[in-house]
mmCIF file as Biopython writes it, N, C-alpha, C and O atoms, coordinates in Angstrom:
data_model
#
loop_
_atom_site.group_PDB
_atom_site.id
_atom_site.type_symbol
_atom_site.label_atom_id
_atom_site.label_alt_id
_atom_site.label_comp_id
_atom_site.label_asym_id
_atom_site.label_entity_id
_atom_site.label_seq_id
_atom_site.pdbx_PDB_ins_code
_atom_site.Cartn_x
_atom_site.Cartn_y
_atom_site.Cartn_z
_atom_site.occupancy
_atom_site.B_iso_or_equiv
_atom_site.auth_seq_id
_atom_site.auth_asym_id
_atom_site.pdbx_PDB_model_num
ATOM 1   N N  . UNK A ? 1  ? 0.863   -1.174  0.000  1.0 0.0 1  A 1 
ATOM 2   C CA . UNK A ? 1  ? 0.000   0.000   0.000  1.0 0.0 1  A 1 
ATOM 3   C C  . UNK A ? 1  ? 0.901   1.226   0.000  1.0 0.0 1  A 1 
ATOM 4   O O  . UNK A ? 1  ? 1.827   1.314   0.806  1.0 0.0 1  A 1 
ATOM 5   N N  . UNK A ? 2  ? 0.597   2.322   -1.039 1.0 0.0 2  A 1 
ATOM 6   C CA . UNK A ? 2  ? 1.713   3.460   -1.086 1.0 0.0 2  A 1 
ATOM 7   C C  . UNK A ? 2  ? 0.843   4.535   -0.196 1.0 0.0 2  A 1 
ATOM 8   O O  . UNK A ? 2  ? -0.301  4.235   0.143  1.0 0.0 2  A 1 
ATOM 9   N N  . UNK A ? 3  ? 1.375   5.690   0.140  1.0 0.0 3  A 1 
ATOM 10  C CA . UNK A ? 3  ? 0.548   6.786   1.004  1.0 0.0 3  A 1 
ATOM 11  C C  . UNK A ? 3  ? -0.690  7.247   0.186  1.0 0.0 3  A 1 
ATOM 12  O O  . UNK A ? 3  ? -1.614  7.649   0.894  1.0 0.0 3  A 1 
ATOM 13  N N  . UNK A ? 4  ? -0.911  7.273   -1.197 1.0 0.0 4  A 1 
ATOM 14  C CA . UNK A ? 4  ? -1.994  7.856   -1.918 1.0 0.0 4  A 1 
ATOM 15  C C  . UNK A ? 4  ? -3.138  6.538   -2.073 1.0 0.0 4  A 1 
ATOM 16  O O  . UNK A ? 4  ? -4.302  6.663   -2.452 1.0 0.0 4  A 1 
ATOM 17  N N  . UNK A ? 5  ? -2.590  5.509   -1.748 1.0 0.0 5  A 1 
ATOM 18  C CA . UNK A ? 5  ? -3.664  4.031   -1.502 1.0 0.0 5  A 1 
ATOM 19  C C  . UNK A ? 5  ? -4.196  4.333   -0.155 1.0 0.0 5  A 1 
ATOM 20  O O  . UNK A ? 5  ? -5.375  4.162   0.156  1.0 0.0 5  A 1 
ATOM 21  N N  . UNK A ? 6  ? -3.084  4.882   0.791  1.0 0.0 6  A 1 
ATOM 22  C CA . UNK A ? 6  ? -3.919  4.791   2.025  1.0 0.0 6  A 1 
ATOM 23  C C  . UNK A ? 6  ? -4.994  6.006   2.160  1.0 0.0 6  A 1 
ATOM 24  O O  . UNK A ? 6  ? -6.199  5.901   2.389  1.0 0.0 6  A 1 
ATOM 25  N N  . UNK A ? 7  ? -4.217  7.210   1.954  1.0 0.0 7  A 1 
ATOM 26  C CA . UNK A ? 7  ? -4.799  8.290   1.998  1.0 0.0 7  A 1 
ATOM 27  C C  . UNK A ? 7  ? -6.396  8.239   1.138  1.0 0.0 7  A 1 
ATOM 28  O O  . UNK A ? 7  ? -7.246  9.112   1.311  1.0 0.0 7  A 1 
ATOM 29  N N  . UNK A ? 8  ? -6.571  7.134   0.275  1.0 0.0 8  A 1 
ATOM 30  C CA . UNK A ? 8  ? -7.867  7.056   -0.541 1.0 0.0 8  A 1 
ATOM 31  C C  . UNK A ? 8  ? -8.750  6.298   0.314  1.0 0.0 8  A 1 
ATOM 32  O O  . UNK A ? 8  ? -9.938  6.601   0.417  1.0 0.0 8  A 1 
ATOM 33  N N  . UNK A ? 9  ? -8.322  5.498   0.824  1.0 0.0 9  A 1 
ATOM 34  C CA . UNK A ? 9  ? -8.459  4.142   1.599  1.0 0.0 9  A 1 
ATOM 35  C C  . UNK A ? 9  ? -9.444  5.080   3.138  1.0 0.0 9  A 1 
ATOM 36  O O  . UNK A ? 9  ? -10.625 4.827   3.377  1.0 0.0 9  A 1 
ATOM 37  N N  . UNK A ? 10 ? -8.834  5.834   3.741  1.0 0.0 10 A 1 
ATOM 38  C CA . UNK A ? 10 ? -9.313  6.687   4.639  1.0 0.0 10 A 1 
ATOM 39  C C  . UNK A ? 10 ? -10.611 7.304   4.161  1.0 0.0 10 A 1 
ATOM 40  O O  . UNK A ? 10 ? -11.768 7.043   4.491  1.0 0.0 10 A 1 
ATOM 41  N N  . UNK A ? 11 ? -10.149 8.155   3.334  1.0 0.0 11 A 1 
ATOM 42  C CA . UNK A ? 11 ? -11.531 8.659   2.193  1.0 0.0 11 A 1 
ATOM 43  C C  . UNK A ? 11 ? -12.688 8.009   1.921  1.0 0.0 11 A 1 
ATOM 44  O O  . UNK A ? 11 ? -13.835 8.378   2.176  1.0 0.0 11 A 1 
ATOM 45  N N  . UNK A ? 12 ? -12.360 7.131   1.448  1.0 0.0 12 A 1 
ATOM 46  C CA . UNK A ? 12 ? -13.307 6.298   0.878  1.0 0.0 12 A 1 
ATOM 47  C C  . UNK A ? 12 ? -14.412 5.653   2.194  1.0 0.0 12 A 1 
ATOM 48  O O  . UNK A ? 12 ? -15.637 5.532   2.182  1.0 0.0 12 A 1 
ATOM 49  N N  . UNK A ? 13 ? -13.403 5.323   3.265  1.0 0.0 13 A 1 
ATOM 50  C CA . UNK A ? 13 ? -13.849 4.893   4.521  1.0 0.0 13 A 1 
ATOM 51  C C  . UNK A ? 13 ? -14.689 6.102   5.444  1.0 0.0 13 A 1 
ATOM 52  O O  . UNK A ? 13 ? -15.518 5.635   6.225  1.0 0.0 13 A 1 
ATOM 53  N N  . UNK A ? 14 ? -14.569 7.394   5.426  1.0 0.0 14 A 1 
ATOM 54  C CA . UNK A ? 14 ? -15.091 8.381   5.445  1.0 0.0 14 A 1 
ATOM 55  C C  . UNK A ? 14 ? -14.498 8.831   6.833  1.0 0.0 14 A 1 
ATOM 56  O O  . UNK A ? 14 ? -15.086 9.428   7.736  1.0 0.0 14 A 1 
ATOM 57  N N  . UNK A ? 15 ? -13.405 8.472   6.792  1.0 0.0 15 A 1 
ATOM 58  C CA . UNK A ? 15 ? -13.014 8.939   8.172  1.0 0.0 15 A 1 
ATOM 59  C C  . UNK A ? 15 ? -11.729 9.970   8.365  1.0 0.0 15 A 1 
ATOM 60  O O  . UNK A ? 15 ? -10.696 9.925   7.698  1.0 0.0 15 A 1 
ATOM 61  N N  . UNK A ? 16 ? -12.007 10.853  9.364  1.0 0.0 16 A 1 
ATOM 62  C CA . UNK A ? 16 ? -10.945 11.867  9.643  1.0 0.0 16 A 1 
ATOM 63  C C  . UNK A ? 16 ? -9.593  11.246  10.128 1.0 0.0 16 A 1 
ATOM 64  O O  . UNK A ? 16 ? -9.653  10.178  10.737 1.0 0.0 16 A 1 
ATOM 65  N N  . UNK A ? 17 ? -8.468  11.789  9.920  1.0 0.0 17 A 1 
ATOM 66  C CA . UNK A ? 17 ? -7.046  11.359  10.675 1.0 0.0 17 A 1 
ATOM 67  C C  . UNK A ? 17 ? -7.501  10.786  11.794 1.0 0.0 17 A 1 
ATOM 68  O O  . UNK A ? 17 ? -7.464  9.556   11.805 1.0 0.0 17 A 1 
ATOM 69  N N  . UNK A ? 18 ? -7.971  11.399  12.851 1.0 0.0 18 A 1 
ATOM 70  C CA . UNK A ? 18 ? -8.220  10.851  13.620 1.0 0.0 18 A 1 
ATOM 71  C C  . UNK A ? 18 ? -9.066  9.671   14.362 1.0 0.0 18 A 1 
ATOM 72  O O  . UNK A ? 18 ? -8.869  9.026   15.393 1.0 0.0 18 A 1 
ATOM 73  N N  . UNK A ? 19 ? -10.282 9.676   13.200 1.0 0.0 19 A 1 
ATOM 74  C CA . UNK A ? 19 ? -11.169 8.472   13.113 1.0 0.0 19 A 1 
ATOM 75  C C  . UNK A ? 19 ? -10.228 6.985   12.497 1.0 0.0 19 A 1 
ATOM 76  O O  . UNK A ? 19 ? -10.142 5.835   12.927 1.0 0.0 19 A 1 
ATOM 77  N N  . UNK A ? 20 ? -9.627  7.692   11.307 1.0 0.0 20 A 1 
ATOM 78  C CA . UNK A ? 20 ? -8.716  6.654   11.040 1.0 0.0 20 A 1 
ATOM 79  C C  . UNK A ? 20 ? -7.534  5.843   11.839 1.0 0.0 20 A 1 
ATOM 80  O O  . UNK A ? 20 ? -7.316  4.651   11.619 1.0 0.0 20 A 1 
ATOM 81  N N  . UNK A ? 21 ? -6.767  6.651   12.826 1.0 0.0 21 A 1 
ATOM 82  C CA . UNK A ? 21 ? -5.927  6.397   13.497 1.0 0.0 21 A 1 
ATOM 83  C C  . UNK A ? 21 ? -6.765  5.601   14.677 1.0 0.0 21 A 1 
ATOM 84  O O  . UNK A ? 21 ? -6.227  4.606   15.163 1.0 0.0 21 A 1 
ATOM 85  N N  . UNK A ? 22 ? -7.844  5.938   15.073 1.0 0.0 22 A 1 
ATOM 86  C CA . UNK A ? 22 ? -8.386  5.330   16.379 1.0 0.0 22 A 1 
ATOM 87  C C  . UNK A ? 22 ? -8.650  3.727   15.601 1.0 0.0 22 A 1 
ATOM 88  O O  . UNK A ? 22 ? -8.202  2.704   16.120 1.0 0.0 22 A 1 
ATOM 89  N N  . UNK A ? 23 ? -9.375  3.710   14.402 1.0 0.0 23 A 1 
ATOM 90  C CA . UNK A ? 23 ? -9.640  2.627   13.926 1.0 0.0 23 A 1 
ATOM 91  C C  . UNK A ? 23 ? -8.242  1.100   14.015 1.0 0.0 23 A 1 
ATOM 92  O O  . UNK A ? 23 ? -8.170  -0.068  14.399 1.0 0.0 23 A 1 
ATOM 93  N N  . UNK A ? 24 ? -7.526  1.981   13.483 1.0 0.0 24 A 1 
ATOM 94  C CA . UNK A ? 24 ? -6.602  1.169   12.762 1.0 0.0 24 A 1 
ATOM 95  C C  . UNK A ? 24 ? -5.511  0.884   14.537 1.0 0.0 24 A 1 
ATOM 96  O O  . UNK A ? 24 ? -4.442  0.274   14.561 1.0 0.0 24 A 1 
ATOM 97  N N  . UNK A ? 25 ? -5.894  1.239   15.238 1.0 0.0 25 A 1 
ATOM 98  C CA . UNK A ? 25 ? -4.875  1.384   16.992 1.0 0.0 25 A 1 
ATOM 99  C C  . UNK A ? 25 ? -3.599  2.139   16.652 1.0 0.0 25 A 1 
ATOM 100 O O  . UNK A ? 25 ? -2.482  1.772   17.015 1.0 0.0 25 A 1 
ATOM 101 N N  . UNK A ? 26 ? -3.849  3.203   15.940 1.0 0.0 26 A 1 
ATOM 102 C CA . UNK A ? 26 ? -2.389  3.844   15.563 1.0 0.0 26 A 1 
ATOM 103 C C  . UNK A ? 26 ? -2.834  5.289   16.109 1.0 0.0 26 A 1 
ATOM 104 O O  . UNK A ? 26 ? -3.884  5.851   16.422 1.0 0.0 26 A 1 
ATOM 105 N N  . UNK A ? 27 ? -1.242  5.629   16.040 1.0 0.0 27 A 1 
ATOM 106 C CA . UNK A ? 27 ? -1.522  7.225   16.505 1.0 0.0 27 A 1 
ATOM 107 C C  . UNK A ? 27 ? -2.028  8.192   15.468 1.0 0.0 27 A 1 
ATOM 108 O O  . UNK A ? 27 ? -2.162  7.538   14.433 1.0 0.0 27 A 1 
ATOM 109 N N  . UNK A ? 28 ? -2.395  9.532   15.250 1.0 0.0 28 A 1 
ATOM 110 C CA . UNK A ? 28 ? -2.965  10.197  14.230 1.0 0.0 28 A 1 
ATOM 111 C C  . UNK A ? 28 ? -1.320  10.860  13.712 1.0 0.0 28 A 1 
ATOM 112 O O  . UNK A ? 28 ? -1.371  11.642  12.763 1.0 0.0 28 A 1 
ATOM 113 N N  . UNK A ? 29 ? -0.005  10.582  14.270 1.0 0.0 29 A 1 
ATOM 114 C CA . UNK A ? 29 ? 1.006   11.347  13.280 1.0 0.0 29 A 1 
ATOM 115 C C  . UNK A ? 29 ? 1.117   10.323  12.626 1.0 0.0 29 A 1 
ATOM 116 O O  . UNK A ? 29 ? 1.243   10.615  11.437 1.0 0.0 29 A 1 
ATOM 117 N N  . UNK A ? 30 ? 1.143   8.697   12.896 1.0 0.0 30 A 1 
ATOM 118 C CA . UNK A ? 30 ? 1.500   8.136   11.984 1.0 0.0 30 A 1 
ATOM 119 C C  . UNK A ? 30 ? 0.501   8.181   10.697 1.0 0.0 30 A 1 
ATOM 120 O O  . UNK A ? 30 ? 0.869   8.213   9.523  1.0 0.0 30 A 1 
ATOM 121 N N  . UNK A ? 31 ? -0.798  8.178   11.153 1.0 0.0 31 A 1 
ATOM 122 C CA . UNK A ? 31 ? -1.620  8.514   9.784  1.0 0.0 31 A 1 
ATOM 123 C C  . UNK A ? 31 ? -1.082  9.621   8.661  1.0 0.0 31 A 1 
ATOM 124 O O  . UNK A ? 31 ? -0.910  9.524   7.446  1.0 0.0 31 A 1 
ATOM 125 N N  . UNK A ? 32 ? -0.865  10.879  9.743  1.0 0.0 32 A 1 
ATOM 126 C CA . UNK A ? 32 ? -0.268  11.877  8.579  1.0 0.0 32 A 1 
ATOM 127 C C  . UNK A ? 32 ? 1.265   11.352  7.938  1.0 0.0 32 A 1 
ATOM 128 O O  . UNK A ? 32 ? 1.551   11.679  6.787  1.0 0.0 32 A 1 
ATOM 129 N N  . UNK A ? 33 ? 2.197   10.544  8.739  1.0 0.0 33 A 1 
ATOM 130 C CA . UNK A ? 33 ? 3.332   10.113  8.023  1.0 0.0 33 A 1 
ATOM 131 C C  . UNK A ? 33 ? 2.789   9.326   6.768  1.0 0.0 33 A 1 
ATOM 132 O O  . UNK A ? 33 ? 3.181   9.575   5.628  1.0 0.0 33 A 1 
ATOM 133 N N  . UNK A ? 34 ? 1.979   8.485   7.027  1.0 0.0 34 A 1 
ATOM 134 C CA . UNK A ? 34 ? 1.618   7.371   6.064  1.0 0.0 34 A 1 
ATOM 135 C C  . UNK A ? 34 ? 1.124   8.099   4.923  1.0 0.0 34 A 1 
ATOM 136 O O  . UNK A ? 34 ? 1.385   7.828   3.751  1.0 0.0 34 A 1 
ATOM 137 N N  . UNK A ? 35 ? 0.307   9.149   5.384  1.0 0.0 35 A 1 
ATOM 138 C CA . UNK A ? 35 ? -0.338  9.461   3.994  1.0 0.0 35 A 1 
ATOM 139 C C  . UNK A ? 35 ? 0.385   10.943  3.563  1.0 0.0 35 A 1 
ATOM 140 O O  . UNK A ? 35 ? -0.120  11.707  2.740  1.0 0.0 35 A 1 
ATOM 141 N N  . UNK A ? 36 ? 1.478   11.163  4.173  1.0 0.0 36 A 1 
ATOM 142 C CA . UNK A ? 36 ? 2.616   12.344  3.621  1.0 0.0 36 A 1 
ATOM 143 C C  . UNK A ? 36 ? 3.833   11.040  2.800  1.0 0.0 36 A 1 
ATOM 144 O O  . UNK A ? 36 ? 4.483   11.420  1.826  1.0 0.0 36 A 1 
ATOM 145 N N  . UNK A ? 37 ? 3.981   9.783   3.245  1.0 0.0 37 A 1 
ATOM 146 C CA . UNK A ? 37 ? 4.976   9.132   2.533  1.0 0.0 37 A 1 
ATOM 147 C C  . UNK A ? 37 ? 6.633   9.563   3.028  1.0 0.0 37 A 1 
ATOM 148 O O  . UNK A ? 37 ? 7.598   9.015   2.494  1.0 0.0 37 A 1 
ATOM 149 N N  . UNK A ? 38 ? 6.723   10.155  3.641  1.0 0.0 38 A 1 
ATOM 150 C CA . UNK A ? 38 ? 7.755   10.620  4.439  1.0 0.0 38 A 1 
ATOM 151 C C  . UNK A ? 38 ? 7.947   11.631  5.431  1.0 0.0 38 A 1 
ATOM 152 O O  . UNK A ? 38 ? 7.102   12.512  5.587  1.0 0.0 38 A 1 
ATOM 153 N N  . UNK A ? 39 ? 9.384   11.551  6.367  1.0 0.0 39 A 1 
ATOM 154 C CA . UNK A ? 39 ? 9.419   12.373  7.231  1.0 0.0 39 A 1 
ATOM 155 C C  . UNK A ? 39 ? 9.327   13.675  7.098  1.0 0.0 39 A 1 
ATOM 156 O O  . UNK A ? 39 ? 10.063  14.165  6.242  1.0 0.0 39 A 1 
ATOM 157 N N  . UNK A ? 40 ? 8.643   14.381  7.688  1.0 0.0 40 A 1 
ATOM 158 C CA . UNK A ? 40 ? 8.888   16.007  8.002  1.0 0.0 40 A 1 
ATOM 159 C C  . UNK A ? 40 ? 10.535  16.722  8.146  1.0 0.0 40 A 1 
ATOM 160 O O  . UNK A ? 40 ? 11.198  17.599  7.593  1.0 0.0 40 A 1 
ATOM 161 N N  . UNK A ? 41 ? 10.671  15.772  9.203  1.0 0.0 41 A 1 
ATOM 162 C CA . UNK A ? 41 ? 12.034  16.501  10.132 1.0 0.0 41 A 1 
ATOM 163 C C  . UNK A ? 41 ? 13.226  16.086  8.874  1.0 0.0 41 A 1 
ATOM 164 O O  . UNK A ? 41 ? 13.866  17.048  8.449  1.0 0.0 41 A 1 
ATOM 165 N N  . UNK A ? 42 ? 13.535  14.746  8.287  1.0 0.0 42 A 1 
ATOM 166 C CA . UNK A ? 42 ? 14.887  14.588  7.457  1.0 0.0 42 A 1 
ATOM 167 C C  . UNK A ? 42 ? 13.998  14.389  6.057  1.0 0.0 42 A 1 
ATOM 168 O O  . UNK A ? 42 ? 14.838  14.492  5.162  1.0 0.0 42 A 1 
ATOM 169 N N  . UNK A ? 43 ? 12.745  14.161  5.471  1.0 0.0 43 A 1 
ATOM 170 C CA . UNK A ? 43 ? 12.332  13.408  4.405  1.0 0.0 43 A 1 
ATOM 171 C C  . UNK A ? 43 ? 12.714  12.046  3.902  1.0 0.0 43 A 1 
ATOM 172 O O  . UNK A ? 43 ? 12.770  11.673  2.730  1.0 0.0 43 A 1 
ATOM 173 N N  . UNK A ? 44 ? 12.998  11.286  5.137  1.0 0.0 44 A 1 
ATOM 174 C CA . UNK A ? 44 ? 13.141  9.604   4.783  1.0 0.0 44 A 1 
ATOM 175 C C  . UNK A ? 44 ? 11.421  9.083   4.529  1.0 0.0 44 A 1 
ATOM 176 O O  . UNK A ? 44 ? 10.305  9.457   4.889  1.0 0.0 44 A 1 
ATOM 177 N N  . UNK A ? 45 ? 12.072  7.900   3.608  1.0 0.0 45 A 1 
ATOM 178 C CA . UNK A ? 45 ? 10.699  7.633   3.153  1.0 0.0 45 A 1 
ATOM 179 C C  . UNK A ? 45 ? 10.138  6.998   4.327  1.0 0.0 45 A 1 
ATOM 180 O O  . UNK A ? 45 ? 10.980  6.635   5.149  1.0 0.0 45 A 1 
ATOM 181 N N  . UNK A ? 46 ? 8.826   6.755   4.632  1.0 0.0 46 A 1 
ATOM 182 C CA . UNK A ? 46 ? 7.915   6.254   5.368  1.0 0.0 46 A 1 
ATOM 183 C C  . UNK A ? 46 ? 7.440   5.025   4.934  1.0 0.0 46 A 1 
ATOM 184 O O  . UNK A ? 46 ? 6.480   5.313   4.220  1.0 0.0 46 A 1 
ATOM 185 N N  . UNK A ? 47 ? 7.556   3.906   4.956  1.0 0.0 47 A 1 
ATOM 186 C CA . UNK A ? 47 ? 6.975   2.732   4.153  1.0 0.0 47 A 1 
ATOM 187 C C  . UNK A ? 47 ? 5.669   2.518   5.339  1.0 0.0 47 A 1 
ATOM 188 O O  . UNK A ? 47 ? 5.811   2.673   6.552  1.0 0.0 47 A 1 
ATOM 189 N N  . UNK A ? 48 ? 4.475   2.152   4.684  1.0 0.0 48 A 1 
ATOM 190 C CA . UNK A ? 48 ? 3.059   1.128   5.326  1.0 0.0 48 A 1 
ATOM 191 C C  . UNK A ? 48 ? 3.641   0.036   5.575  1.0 0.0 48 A 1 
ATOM 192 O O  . UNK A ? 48 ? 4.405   -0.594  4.844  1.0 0.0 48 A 1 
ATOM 193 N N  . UNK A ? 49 ? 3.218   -0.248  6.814  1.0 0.0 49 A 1 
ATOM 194 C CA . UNK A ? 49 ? 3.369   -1.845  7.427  1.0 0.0 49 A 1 
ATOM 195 C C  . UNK A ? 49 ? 2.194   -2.367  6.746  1.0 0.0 49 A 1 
ATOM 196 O O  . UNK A ? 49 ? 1.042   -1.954  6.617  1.0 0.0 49 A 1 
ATOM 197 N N  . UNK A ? 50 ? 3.145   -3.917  6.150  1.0 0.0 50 A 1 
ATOM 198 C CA . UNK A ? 50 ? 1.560   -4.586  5.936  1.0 0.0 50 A 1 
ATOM 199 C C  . UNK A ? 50 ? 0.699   -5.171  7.045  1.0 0.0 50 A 1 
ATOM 200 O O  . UNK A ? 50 ? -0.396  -5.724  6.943  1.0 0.0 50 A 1 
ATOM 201 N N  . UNK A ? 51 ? 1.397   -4.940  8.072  1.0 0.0 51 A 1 
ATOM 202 C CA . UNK A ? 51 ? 0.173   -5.331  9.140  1.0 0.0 51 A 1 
ATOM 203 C C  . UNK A ? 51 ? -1.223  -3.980  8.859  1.0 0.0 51 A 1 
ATOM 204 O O  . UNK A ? 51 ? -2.437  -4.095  8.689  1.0 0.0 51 A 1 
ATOM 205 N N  . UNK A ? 52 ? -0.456  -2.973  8.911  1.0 0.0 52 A 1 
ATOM 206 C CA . UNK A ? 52 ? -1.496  -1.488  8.807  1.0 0.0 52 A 1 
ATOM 207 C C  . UNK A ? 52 ? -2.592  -1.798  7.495  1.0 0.0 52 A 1 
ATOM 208 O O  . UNK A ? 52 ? -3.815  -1.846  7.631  1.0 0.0 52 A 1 
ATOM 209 N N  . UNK A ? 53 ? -1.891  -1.984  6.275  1.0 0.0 53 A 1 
ATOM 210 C CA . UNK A ? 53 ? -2.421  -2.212  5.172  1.0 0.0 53 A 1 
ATOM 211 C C  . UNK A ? 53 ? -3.420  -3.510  5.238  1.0 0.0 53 A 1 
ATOM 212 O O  . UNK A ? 53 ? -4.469  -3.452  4.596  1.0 0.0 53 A 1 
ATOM 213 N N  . UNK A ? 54 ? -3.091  -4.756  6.053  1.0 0.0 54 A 1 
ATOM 214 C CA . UNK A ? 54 ? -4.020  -5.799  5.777  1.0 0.0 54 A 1 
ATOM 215 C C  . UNK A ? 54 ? -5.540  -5.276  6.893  1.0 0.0 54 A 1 
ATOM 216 O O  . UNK A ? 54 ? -6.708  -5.631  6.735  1.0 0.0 54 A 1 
ATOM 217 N N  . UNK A ? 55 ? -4.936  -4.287  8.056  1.0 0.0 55 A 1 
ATOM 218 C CA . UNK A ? 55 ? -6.021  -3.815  8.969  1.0 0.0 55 A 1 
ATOM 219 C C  . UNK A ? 55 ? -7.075  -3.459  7.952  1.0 0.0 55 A 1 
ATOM 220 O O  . UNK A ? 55 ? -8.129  -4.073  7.794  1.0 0.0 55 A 1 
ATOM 221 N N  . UNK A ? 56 ? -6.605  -2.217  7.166  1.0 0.0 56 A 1 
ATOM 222 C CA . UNK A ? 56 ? -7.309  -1.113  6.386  1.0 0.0 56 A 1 
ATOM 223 C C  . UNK A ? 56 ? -8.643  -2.415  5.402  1.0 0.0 56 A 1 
ATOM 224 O O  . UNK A ? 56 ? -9.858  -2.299  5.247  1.0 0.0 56 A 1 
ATOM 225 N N  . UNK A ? 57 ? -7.871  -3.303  5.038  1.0 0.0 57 A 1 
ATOM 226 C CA . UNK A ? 57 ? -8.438  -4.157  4.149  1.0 0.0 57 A 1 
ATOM 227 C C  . UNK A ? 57 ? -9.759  -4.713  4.964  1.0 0.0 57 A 1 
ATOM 228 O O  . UNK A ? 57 ? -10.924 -4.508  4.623  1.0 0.0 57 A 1 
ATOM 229 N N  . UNK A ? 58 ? -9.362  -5.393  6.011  1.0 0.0 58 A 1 
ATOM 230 C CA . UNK A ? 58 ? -10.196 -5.564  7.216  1.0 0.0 58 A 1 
ATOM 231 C C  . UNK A ? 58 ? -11.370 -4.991  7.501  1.0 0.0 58 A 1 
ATOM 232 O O  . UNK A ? 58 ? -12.530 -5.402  7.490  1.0 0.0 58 A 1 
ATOM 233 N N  . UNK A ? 59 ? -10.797 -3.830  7.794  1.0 0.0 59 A 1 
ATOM 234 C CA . UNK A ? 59 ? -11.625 -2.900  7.837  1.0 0.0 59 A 1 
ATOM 235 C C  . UNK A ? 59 ? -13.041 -2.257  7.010  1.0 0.0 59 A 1 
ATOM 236 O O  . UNK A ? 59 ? -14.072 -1.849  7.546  1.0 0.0 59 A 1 
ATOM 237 N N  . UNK A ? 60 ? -12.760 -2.306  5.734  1.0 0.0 60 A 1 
ATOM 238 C CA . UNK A ? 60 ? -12.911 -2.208  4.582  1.0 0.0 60 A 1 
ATOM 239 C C  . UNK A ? 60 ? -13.851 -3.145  4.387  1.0 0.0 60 A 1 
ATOM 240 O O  . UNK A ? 60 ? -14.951 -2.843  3.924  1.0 0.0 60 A 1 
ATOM 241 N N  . UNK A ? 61 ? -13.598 -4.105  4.642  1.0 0.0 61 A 1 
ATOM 242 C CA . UNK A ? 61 ? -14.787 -5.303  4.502  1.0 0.0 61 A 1 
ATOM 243 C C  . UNK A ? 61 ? -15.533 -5.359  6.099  1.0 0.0 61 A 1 
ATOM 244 O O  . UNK A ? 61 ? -15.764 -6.344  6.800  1.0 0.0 61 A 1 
ATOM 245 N N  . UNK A ? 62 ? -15.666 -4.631  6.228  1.0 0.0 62 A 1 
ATOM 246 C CA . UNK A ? 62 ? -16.529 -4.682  7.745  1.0 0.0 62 A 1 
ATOM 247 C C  . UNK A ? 62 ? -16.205 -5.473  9.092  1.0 0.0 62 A 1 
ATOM 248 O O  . UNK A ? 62 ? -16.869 -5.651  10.113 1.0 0.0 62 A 1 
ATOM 249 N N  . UNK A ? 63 ? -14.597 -5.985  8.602  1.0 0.0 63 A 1 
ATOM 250 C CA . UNK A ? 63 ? -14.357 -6.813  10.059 1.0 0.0 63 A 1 
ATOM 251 C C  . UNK A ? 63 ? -13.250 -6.165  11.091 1.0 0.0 63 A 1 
ATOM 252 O O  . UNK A ? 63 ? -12.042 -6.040  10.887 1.0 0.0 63 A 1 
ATOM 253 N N  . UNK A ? 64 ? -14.123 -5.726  12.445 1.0 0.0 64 A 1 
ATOM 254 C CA . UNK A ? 64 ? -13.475 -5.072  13.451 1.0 0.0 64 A 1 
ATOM 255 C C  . UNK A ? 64 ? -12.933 -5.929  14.656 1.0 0.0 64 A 1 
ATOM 256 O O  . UNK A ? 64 ? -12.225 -5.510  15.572 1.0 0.0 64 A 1 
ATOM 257 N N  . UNK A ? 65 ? -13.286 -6.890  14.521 1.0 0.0 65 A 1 
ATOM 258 C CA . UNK A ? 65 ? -12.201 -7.781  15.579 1.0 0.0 65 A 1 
ATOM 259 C C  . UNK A ? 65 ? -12.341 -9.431  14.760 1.0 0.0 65 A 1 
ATOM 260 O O  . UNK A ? 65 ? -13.019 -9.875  13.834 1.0 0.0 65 A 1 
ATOM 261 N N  . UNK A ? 66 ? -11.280 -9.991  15.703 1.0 0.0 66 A 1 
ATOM 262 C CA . UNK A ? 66 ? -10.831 -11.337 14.973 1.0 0.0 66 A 1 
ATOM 263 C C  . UNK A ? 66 ? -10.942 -12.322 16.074 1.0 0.0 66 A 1 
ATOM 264 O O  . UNK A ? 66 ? -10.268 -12.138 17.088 1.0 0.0 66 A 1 
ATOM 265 N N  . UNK A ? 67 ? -11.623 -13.213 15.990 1.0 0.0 67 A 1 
ATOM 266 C CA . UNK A ? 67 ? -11.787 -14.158 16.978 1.0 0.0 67 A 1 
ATOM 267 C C  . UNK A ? 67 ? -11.599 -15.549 16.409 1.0 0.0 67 A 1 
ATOM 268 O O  . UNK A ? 67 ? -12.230 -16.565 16.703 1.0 0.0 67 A 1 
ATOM 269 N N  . UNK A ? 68 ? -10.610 -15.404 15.540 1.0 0.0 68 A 1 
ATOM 270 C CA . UNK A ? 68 ? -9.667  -16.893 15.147 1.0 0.0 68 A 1 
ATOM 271 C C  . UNK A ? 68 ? -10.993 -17.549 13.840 1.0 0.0 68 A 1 
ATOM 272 O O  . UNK A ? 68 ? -12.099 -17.100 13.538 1.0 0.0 68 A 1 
ATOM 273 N N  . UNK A ? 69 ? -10.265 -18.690 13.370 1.0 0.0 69 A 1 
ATOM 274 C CA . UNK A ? 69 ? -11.117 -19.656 13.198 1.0 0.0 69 A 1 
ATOM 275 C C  . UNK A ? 69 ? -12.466 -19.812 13.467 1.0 0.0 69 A 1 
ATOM 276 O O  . UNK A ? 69 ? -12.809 -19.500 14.607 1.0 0.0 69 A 1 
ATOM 277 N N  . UNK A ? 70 ? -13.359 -20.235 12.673 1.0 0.0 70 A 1 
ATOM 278 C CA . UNK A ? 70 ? -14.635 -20.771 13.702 1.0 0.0 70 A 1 
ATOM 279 C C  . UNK A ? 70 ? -14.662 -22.387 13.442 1.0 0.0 70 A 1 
ATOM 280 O O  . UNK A ? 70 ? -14.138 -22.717 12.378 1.0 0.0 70 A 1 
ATOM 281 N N  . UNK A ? 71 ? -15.080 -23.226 14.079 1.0 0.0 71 A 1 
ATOM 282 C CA . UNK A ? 71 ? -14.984 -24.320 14.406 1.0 0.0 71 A 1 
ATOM 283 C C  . UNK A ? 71 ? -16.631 -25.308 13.792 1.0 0.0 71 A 1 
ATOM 284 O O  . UNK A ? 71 ? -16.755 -26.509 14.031 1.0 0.0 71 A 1 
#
């Protein structure tokens, strides 16, 4: 996922930095890192964890918690 996937991804989901960040258990700078693609302070790139990216997906399809397998 690049910052303009996520940054759509939010959008689309209809949620503010901060709705997004609460969603996903992240803080709201990393949202703005993710969807700026790099640092402020030096401009190193910022890469998405695919843990973040498979959340968003998750998410996306309506599933907010994971309770394994079903049996």
């Amino acid at each position: 996922m690049d910052p303009e996937q996520f940054k759509a991804w939010r959008r689309h989901m209809g949620f503010s930095q901060i709705e997004a960040a609460r969603a996903l258990g992240i803080s709201k700078g990393s949202v703005e890192l993710y969807e700026a693609g790099k640092r402020r302070d030096d401009g190193r790139p910022v890469e998405i964890p695919k843990t973040v990216a498979l959340a968003c997906a998750a998410i996306a399809l309506g599933i907010t918690e994971y309770a394994g397998p079903s049996m």
